[in-house]
Each structure stands twice: as C-alpha cells, then as structure tokens.
TIKOL-620817 format. One record per residue (C-alpha): residue in one letter; residue number from 1; x, y, z. Coordinates in Angstrom, 3 decimals, padded with zeros to 6 digits, m for minus. Example, Ala and Ser with C-alpha at 12.3 -4.5 7.8 and 13.67 -1.06 7.14 Angstrom:
REC type seq        X        Y        Z
REC    A   1  012.300 m004.500  007.800
REC    S   2  013.670 m001.060  007.140
***
This chain:
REC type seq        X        Y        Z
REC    X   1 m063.726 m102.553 m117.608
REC    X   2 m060.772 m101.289 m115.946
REC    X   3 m059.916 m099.110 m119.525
REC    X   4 m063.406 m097.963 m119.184
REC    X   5 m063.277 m096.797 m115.406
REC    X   6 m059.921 m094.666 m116.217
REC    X   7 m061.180 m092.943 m119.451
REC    X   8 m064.337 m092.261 m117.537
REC    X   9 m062.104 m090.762 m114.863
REC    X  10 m060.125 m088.539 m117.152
REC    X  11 m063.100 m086.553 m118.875
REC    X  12 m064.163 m085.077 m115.481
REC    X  13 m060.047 m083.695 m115.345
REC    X  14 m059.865 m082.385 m118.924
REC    X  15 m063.026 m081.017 m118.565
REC    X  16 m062.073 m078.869 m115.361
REC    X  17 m058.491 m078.209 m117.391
REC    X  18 m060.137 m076.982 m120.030
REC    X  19 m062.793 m074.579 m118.154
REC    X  20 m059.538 m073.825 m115.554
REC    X  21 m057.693 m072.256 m118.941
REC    X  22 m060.768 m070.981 m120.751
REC    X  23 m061.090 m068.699 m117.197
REC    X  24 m057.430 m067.856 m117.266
REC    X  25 m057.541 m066.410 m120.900
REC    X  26 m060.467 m064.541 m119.775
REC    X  27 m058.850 m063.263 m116.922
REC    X  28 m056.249 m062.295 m118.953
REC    X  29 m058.037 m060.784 m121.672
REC    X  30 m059.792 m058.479 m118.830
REC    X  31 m056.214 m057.232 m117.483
REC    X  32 m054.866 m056.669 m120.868
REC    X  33 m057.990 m054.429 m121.910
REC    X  34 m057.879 m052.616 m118.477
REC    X  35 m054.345 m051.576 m119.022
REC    X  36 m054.718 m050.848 m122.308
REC    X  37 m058.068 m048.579 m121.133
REC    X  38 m055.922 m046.761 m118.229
REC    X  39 m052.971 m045.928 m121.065
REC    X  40 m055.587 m044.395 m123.368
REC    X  41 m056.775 m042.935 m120.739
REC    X  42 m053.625 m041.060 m119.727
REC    X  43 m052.998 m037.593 m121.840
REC    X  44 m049.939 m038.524 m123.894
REC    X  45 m048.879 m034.436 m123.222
REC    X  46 m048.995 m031.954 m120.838
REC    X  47 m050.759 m028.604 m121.987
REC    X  48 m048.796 m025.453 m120.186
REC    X  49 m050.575 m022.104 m120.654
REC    X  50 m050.219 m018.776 m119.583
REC    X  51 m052.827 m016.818 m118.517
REC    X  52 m053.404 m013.032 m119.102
REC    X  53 m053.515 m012.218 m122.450
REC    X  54 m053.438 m015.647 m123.622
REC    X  55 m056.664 m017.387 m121.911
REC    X  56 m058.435 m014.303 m119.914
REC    X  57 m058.642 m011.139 m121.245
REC    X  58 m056.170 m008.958 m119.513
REC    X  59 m054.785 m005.865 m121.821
REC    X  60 m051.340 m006.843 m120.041
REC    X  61 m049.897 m003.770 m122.090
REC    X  62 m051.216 m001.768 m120.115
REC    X  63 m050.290 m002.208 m116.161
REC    X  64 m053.118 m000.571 m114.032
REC    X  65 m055.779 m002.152 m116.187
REC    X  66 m054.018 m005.540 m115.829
REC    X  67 m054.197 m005.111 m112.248
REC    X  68 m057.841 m004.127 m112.095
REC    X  69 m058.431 m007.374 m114.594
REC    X  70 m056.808 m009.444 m112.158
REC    X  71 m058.812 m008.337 m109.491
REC    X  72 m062.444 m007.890 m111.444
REC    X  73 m062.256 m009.516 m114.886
REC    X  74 m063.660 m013.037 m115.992
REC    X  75 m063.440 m012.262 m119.716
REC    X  76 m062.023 m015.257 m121.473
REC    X  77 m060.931 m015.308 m124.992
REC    X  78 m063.586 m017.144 m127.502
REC    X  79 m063.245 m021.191 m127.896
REC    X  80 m059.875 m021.350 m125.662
REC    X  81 m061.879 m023.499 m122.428
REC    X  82 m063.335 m025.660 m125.343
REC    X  83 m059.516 m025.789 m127.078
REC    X  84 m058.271 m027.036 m123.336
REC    X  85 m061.188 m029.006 m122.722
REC    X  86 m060.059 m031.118 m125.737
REC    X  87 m056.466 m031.269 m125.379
REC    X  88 m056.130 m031.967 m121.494
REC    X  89 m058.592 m034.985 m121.564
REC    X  90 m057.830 m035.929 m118.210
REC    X  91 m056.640 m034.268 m114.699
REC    X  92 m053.213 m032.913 m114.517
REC    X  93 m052.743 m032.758 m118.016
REC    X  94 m053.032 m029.007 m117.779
REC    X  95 m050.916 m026.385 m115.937
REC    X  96 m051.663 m022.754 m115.983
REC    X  97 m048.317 m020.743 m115.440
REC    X  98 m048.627 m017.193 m114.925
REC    X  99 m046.245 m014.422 m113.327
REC    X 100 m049.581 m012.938 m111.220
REC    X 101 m048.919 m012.932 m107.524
REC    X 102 m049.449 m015.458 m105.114
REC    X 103 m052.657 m013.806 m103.460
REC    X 104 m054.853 m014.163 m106.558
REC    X 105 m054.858 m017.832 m106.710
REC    X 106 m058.475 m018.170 m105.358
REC    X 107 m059.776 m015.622 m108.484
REC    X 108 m057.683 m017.786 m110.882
REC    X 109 m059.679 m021.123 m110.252
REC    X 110 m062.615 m018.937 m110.130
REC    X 111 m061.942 m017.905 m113.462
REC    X 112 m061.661 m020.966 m115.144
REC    X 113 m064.395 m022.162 m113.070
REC    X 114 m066.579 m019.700 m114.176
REC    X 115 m065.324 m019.921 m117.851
REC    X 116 m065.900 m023.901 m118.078
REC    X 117 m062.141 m024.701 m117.951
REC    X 118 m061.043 m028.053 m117.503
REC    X 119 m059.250 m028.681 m113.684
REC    X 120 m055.573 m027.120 m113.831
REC    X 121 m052.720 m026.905 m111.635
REC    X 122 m052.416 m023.011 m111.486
REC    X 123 m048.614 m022.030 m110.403
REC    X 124 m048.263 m018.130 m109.454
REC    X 125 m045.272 m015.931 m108.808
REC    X 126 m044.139 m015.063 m105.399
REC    X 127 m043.361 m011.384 m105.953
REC    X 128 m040.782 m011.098 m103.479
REC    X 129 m038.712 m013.777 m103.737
REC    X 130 m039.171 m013.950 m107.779
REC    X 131 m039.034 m010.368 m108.956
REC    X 132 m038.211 m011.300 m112.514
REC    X 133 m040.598 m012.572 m114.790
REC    X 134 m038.735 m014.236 m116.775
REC    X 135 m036.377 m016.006 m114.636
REC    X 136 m039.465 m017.519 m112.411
REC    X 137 m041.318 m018.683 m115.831
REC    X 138 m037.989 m020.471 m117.219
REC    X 139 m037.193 m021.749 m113.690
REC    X 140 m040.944 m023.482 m113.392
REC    X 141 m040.908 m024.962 m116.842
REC    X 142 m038.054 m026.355 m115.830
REC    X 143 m039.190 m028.141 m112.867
REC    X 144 m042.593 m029.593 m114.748
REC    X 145 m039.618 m031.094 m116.860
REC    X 146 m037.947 m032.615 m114.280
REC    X 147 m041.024 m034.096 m112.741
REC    X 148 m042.716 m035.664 m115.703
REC    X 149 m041.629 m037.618 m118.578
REC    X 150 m044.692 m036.174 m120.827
REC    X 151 m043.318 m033.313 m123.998
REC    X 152 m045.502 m029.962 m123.441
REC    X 153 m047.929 m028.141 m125.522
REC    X 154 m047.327 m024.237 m124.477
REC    X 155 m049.466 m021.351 m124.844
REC    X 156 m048.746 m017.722 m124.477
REC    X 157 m049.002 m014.394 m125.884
REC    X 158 m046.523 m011.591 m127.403
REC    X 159 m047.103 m008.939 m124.652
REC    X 160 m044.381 m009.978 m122.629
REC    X 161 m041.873 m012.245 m122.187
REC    X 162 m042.953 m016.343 m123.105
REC    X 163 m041.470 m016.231 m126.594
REC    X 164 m038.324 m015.476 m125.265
REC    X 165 m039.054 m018.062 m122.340
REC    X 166 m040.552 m020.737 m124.533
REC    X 167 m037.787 m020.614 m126.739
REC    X 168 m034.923 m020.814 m123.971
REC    X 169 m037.183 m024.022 m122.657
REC    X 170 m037.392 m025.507 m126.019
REC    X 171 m033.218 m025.090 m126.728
REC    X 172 m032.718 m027.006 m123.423
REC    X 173 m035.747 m029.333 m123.752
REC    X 174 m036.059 m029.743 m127.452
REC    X 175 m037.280 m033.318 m127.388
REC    X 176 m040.250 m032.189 m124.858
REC    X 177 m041.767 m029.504 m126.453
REC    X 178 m044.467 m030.896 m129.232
REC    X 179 m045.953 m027.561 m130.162
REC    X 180 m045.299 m023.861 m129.138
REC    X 181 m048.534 m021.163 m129.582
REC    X 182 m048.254 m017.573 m129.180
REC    X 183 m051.431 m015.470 m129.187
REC    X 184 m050.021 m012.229 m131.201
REC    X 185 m051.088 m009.290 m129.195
REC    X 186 m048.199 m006.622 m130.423
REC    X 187 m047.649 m008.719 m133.643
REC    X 188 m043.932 m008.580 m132.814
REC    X 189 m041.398 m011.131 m134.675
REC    X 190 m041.670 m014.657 m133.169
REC    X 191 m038.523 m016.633 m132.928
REC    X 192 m038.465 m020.017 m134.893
REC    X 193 m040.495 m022.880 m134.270
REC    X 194 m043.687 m020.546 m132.868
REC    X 195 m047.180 m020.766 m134.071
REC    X 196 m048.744 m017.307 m133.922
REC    X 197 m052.630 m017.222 m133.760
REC    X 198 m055.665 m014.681 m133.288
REC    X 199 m058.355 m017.446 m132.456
REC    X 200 m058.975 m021.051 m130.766
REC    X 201 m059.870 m022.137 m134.219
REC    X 202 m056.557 m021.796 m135.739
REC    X 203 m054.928 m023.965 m133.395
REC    X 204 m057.392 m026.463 m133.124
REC    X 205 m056.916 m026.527 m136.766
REC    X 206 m053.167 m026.854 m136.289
REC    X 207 m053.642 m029.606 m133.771
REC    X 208 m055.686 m031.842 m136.385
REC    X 209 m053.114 m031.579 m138.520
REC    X 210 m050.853 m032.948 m135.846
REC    X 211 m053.147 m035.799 m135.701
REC    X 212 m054.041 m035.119 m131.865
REC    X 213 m057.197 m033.291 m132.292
REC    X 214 m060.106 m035.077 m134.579
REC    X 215 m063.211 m033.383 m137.129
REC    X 216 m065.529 m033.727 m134.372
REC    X 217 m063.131 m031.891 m131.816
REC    X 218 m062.219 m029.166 m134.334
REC    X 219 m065.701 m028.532 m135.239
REC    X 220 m066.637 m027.523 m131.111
REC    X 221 m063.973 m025.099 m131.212
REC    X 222 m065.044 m023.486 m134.125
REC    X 223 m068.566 m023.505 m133.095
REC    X 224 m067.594 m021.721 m129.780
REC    X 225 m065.694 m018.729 m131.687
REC    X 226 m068.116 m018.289 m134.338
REC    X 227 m070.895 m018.617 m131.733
REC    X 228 m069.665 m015.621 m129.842
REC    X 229 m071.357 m012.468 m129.579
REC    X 230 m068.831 m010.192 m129.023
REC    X 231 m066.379 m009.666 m130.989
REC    X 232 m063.923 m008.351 m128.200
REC    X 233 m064.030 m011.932 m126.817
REC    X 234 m062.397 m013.310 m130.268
REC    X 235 m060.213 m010.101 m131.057
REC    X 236 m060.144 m007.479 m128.714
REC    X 237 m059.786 m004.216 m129.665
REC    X 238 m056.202 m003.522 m128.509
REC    X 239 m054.464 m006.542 m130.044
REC    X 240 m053.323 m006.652 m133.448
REC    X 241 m055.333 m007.756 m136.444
REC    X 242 m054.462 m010.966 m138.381
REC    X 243 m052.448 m010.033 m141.474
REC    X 244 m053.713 m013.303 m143.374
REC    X 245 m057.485 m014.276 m142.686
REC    X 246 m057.522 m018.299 m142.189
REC    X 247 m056.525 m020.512 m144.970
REC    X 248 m058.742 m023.070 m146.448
REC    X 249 m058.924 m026.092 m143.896
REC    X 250 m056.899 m029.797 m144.713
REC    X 251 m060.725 m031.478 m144.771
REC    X 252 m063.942 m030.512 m146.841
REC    X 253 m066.056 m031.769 m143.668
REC    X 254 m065.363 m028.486 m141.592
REC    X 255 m065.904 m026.588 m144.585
REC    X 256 m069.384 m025.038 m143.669
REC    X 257 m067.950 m024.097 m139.635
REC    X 258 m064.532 m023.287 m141.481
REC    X 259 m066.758 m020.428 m143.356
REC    X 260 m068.820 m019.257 m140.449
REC    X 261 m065.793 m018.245 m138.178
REC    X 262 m063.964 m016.987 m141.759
REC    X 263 m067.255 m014.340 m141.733
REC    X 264 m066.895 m013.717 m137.938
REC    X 265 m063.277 m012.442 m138.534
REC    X 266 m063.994 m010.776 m141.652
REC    X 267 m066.521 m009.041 m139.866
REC    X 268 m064.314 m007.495 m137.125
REC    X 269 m061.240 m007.028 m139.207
REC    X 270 m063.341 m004.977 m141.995
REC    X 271 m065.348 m002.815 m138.536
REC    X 272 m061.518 m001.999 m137.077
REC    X 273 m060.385 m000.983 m140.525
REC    X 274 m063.438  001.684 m140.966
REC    X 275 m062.714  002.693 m137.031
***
C-alpha cells in the first residue's frame, strides 16, 4: 500500500519533468531559429557606390553639364536601383560615396527616392576642407573599414578617379574588398582585379556566378534593362560602346531574358555605329 502511495506520487513529478523539459527544448528551439533568422537577415557585405556616372546619369566629362545634372537631373542608369535593391537586402548595407558637395544632399536622397533605390547612407564632399577628390574618397573608404567588419562590393565609373581609389583601398584592404565594378565611360585601361561593365545585367550576371545573387534575382535585373525605353538610360550616348556584346550566360534558365537584353544592346550599338 505504502509502494503503491509513492509510485502514485512519482507520476504526477515525472510528468511535470517531462512537460518542464519538453517546454525548455521548445524554448530553445525558438531562440536558436530567431538568431539564426536575425543572421540571415543581416547583409553579409556592404555595397559602396559612387554616384554620377555610375548610378545617375551625369556626363561627369563634361563639368558645367555635371553641375546642371546635379542640380536638375533624375536620370538613372537602366536596372542599377533593381541591381542595389538585390544586393543591399537590408538597411545600411548600402553607402553612396560621391565627391558632390555637401549642399546637394537633399537632391541625392531625392534621387534615389525618386528612382526606387533602396535606403543608403549618402556621404558628400565638403569642398573646402576636402579639395581633392581623391584624397577625400580614399580617406572615407577608409573609415567604413574601420567601422565595420563586413568586405565591400564597390561601384564606380572610369571618368574620374575610383579605379585609382578602389585599387589603393583594395592594396591596403585586400581581405575586404569581395568585388570591384567599374562602369566604362572613357573605356580607359582598368588596373587588375576590376570588372568593367556597360549594363546592370552584366554584373548581376557576375554576382550569380559569385553565388550571392540567384536565377530569380538575375532575371529582375535583366527585365529592368531590357524593359527600358530609352536607350540613353542603358548606354548613353557619350560613353563608350562595349567592345564584346555579352557572353552566353552560366544557366540555360535566363536564356530567353539573356537574349532580350543581347537585342537591346545590339540595337544601340548597331544605331551609334550608322550615327
């Protein structure tokens, strides 16, 4: 009777053990899938870009009309807010860097605003105390190094001086810098390690590749380009034309988009040619 009593006693406790543990798992099953959420959830890189000539439309070749851009434009280069859309996934994981002075910031966020951008930290040049370019752009790459732990994606273009910056950042930083795009706008030599491109599509092509963009991703940004209208918005007229037209993409599934923006450029390559 008295065995009895005890045993009866004891299911109650194992019971409540059991349901006491069962919770804890639970609980920790729900912590483990939250952090594992918030680190998927964080952009493994940090996308840098310039922004005249390389996002927006500037014709920084030629001063006065750079200025007027600055002021006026909102002309953004085909598939480039759908290229940063993919690759910044969440905020702060892209940082527009340009030499423009300080008092434009407002028509900068209004720009990529306007142009479907994802949120970016814009940093600007103080044109007094930073006269040179080049110095200022070096010095601020610099101090996104410092401050994060995350290697950069860069963008720029050819008309000025971010080749010559990118590759003084990536000789200092070489184990932050994942991937280095120049937009060729004079079509000048490139030092080693740089990706020239015409078009979105070519890097987003370059990014799957790299494994960090996927079919699906590639496919939008190809869609945007060959969806343009005008042509000056994939290849304006004062930049340089490709000497290669794209090569045949890694995957058979963007095949048919791979062909549409193949036509677009073979289009405006063949018009410039007959000019």
């Amino acid at each position: 009777m008295k065995a009895h009593s005890t045993g009866a006693m004891r299911s109650p406790i194992i019971i409540t053990l059991i349901v006491m543990a069962t919770i804890m798992i639970i609980m920790a099953l729900m912590t483990l899938k939250l952090v594992t959420e918030k680190t998927e959830a964080m952009n493994p890189f940090i996308v840098v870009s310039d922004l005249d000539d390389t996002i927006k439309i500037s014709h920084t070749m030629d001063q006065f009309r750079t200025v007027l851009r600055g002021l006026f434009s909102h002309q953004a280069y085909a598939g480039m807010a759908e290229l940063y859309t993919e690759l910044a996934r969440t905020p702060d994981s892209l940082i527009v860097l340009s030499s423009s002075p300080l008092w434009i910031r407002k028509r900068v966020h209004e720009f990529l605003r306007r142009n479907r951008f994802p949120k970016a930290q814009v940093i600007l040049r103080d044109w007094v105390k930073q006269p040179q370019v080049r110095k200022y752009k070096f010095n601020a790459l610099k101090q996104l190094a410092e401050k994060s732990t995350e290697p950069f994606i860069l963008f720029g273009d050819d008309t000025e001086y971010d080749p010559e910056v990118f590759e003084s950042f990536l000789n200092e930083y070489p184990d932050r810098v994942l991937k280095i795009y120049i937009r060729r706008m004079r079509g000048r030599p490139l030092p080693e390690g740089m990706q020239g491109f015409h078009t979105s599509y070519e890097i987003a092509l370059s990014e799957f590749a790299a494994g960090r963009l996927d079919l699906e991703q590639v496919h939008r940004i190809g869609k945007a380009v060959a969806d343009t209208r005008n042509p000056a918005y994939i290849i304006p007229h004062f930049a340089v034309l490709p000497e290669e037209i794209l090569q045949a993409p890694e995957s058979e599934a963007l095949s048919e988009i791979h062909e549409r923006v193949l036509a677009r450029l073979r289009k405006i390559v063949g018009k410039r040619k007959r000019a």
